[in-house]
KOLTI-545447 format. One record per residue (C-alpha): residue in three letters; residue number from 1; z, x, y. Coordinates in Angstrom, 1 decimal. Example, Ala and Ser with C-alpha at 12.3 -4.5 7.8 and 13.67 -1.06 7.14 Angstrom:
KOLTI-545447
PT resn resi      w      u      v
PT  ALA    1    7.8   12.3   -4.5
PT  SER    2    7.1   13.7   -1.1
end
This chain:
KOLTI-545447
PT resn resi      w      u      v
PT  UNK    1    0.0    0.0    0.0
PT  UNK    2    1.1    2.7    2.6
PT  UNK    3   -2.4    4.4    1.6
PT  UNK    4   -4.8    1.2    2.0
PT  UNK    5   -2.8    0.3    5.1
PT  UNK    6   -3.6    3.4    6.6
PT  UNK    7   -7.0    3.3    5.7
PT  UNK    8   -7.6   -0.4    6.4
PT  UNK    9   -7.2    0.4   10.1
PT  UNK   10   -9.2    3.8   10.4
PT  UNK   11  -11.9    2.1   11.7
PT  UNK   12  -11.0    0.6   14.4
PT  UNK   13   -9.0    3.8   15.2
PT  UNK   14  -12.7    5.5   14.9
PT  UNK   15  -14.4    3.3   17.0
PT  UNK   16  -11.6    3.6   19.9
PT  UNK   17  -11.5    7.0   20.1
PT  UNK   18  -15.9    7.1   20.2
PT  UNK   19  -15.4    5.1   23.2
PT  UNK   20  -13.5    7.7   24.8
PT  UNK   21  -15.8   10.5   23.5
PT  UNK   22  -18.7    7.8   25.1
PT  UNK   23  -16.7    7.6   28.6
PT  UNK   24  -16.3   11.2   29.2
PT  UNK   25  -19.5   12.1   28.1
PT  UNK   26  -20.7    9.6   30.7
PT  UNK   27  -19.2   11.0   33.2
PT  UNK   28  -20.0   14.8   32.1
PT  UNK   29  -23.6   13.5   32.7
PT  UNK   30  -22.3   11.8   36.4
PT  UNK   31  -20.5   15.3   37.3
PT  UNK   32  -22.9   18.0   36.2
PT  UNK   33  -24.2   18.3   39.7
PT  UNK   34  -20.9   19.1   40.9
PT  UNK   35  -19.7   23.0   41.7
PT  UNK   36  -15.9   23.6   41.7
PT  UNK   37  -13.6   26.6   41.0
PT  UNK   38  -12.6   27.1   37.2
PT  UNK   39   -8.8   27.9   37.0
PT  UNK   40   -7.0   29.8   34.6
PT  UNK   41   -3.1   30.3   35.2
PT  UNK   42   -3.8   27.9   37.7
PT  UNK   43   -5.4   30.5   40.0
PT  UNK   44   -8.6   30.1   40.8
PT  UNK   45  -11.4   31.7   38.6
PT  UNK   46  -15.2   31.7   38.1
PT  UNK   47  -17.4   28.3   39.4
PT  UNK   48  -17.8   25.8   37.0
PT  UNK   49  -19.5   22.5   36.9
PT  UNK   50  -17.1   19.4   36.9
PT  UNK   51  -19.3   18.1   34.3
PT  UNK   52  -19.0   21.1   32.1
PT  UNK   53  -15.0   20.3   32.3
PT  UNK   54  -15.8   16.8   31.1
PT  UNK   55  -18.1   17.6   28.7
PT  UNK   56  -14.9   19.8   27.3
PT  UNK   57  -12.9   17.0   27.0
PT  UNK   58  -15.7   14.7   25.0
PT  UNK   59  -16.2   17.4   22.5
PT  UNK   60  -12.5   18.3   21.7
PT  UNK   61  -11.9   14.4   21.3
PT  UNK   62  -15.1   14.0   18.7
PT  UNK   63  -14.0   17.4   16.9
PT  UNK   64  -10.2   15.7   16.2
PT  UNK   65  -12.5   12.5   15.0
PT  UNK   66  -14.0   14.6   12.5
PT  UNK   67  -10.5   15.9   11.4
PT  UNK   68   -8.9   12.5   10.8
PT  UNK   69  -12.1   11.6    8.9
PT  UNK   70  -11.5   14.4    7.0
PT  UNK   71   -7.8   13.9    6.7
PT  UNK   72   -8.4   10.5    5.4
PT  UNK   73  -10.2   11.4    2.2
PT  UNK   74   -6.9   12.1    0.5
PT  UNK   75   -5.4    9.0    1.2
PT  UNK   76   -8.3    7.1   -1.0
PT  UNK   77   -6.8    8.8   -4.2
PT  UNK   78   -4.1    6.4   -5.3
PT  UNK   79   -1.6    6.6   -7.4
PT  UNK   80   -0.8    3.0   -8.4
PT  UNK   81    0.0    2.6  -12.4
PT  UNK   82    2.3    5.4  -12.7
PT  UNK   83    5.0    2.8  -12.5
PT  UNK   84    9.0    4.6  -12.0
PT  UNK   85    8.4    8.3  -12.3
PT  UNK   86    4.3    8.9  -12.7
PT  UNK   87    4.7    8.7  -17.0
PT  UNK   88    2.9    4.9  -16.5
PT  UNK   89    5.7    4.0  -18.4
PT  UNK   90    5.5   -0.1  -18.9
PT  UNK   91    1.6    0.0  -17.8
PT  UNK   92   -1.1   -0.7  -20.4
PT  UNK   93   -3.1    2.9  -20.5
PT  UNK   94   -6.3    1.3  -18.5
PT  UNK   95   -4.0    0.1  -16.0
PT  UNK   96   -4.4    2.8  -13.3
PT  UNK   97   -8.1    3.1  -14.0
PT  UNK   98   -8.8   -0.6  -13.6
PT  UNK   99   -6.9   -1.4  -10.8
PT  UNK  100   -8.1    1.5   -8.3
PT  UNK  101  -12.0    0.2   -9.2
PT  UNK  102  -10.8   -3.4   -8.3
PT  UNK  103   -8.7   -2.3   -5.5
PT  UNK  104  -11.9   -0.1   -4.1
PT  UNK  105  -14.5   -3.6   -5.0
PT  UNK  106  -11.9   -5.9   -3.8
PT  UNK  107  -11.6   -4.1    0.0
PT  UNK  108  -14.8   -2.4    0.0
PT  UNK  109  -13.1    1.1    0.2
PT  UNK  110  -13.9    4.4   -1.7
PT  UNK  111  -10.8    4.5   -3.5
PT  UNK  112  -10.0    7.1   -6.3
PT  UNK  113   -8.2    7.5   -9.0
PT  UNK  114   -5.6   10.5   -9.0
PT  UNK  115   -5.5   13.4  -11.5
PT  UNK  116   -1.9   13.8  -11.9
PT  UNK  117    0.5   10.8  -11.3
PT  UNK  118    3.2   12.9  -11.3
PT  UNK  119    2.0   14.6   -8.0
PT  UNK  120    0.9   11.1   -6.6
PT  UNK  121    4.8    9.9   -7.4
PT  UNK  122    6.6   12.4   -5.5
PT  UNK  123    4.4   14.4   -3.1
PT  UNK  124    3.6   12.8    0.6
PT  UNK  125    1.6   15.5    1.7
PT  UNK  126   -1.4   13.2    2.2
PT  UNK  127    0.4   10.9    4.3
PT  UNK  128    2.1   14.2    6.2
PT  UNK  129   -2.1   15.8    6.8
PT  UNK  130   -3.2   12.4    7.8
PT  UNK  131   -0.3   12.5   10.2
PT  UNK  132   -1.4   16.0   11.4
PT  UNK  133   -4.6   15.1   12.3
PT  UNK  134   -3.4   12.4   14.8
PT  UNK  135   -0.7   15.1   16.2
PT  UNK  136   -4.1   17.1   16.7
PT  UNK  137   -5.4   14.4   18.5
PT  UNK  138   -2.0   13.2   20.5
PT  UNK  139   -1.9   17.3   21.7
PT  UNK  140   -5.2   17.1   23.1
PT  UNK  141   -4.7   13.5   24.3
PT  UNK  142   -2.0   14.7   26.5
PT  UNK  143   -3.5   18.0   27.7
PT  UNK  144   -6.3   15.8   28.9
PT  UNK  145   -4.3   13.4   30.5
PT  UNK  146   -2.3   16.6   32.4
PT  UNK  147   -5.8   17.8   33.4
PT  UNK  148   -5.9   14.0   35.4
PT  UNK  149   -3.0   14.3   37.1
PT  UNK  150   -3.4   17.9   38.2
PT  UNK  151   -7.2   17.3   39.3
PT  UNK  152   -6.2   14.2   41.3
PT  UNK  153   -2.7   15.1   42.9
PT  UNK  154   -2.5   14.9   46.3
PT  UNK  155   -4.3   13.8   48.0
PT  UNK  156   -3.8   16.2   51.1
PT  UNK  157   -1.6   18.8   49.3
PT  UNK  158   -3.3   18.4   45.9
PT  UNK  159   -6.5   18.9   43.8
PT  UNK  160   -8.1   16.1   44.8
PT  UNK  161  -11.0   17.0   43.1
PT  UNK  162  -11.1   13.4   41.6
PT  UNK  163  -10.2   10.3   42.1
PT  UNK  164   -8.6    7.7   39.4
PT  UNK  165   -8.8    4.2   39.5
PT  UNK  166   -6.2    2.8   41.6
PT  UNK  167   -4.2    0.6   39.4
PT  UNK  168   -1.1    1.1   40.9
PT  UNK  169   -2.0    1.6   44.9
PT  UNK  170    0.5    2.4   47.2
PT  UNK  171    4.4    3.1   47.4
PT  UNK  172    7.4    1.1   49.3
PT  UNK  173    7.7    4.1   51.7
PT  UNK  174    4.4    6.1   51.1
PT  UNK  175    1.6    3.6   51.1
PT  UNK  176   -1.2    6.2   50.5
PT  UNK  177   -0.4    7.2   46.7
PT  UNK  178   -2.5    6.6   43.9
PT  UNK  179   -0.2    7.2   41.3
PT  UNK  180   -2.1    8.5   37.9
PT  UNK  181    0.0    5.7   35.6
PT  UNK  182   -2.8    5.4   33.0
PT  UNK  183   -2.4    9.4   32.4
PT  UNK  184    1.5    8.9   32.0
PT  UNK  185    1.1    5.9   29.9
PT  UNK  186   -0.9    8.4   27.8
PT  UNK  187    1.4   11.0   27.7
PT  UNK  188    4.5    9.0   26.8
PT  UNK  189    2.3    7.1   24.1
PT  UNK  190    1.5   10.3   22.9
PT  UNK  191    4.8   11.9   23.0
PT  UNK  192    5.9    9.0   20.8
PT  UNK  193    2.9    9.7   17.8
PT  UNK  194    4.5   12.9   18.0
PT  UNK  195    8.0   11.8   16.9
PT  UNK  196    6.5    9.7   14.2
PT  UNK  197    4.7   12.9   13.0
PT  UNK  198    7.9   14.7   13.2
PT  UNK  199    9.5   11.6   11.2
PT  UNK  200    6.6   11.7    8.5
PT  UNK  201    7.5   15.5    7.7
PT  UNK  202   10.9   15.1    7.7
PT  UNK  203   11.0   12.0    5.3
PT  UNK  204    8.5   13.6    2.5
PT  UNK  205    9.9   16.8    2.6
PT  UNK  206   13.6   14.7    2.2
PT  UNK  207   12.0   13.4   -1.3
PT  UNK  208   13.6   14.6   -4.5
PT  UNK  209   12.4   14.8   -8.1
PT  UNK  210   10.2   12.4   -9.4
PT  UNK  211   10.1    9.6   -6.6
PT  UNK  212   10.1   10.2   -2.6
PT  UNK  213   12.3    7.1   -1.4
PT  UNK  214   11.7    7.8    1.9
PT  UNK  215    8.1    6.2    2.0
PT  UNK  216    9.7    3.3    3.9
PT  UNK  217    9.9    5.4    7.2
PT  UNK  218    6.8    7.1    6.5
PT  UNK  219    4.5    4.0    6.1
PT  UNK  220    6.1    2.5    9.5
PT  UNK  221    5.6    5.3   11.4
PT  UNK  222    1.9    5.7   10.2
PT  UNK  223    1.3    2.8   11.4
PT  UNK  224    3.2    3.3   14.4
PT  UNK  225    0.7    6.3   15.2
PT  UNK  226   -2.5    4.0   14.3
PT  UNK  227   -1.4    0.9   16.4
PT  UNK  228    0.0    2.9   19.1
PT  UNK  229   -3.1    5.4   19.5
PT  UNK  230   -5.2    2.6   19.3
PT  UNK  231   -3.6    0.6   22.1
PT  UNK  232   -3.0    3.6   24.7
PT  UNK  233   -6.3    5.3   24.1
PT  UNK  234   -8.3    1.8   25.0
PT  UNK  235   -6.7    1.2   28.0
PT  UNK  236   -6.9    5.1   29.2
PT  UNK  237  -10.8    4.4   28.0
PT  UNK  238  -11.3    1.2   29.9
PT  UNK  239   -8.9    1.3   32.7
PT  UNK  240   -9.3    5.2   33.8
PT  UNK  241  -12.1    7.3   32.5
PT  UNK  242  -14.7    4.9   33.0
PT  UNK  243  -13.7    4.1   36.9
PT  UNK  244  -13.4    8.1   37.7
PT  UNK  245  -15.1    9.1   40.7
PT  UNK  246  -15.5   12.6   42.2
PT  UNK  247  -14.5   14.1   45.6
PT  UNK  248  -17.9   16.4   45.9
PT  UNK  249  -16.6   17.5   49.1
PT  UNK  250  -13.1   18.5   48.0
PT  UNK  251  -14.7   20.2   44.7
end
């Protein structure tokens, strides 16, 4: 179940995270005309193109698609049928076999059977990769959203080099701010994927012997990750990449 359930919502995690790739390709496109300093340490370094930048952020996104695809394959190998301790004790012998090519006909999934039910029983490890390859994702996520708030702070002591949509406009005592909320909301969405992914390793390296009983906490916070990515990363997509605009004159 915590394996289906996982896969059973990789789709639509797929498809969310192409519409970011989409957005900021879009707007690598919109910026390539645009000269501005590249910074390393934060000091300034050789020109770049603010669409080159952009283009950065599209292709480390699609790359951390490619390693949850990857990640997922080992979820499809289930270990259903080894009953109590992976002997299939109290299973007919076709059991496992059976039920994996229903399972897979049933959802319209490539499911597989495992080679050792022992292993399947009492190892988490594909739950704890498939974790990994979101906290790949969340790391980037937030390093992207950072990049946001530092290019658009200001705007007469900042960056300023683009401009967010303003979905929060103005302050009780400084009416000028644009305040980057859809980059926070990122980062805290992201900084909680990360504490599920630290859960998920905790709780299958806590298993013991033949069964891990921690696969309560691990299946919640897998879907935690999915649900929450899903949500944050559509309205970062919809509500801030694709309403960027550029301050040539600043850049």
């Amino acid at each position: 179940a915590i394996r289906v359930g996982t896969l059973w919502q990789l789709k639509p995690l797929i498809a969310t995270l192409q519409a970011l790739v989409d957005a900021l390709n879009a707007k690598a496109a919109e910026f390539q005309p645009i000269v501005k300093s590249g910074r390393t340490h934060l000091q300034d370094a050789v020109p770049v193109r603010l669409g080159q930048e952009f283009g950065g952020y599209a292709k480390a996104v699609a790359r951390d698609i490619e390693k949850i695809e990857a990640a997922a394959e080992g979820l499809k190998r289930l270990g259903i049928g080894g009953t109590a301790t992976g002997t299939g004790l109290n299973a007919h012998p076709d059991y496992h076999a059976r039920m994996v090519k229903t399972l897979g006909a049933y959802l319209d999934m490539p499911l597989h059977e495992s080679d050792n039910l022992f292993e399947s029983m009492n190892s988490m490890q594909d739950a704890v990769f498939f974790s990994g390859a979101i906290r790949a994702l969340a790391q980037d996520l937030i390093r992207i959203a950072n990049d946001f708030r530092l290019l658009s702070s200001g705007p007469s002591t900042g960056l300023d080099e683009i401009r967010l949509p303003a979905i929060q406009p103005g302050s009780s005592i400084m009416p000028g701010k644009v305040n980057p909320v859809l980059a926070e909301m990122l980062d805290m969405a992201m900084f909680y994927v990360l504490g599920n992914d630290t859960t998920i390793t905790l709780a299958a390296q806590a298993g013991q012997l033949e069964l891990n009983v921690m696969m309560p906490i691990i299946a919640y916070c897998l879907f935690q990750e999915i649900d929450v990515t899903i949500g944050a990363v559509k309205a970062f997509t919809e509500k801030c990449v694709v309403g960027i605009q550029a301050n040539r004159e600043k850049a």
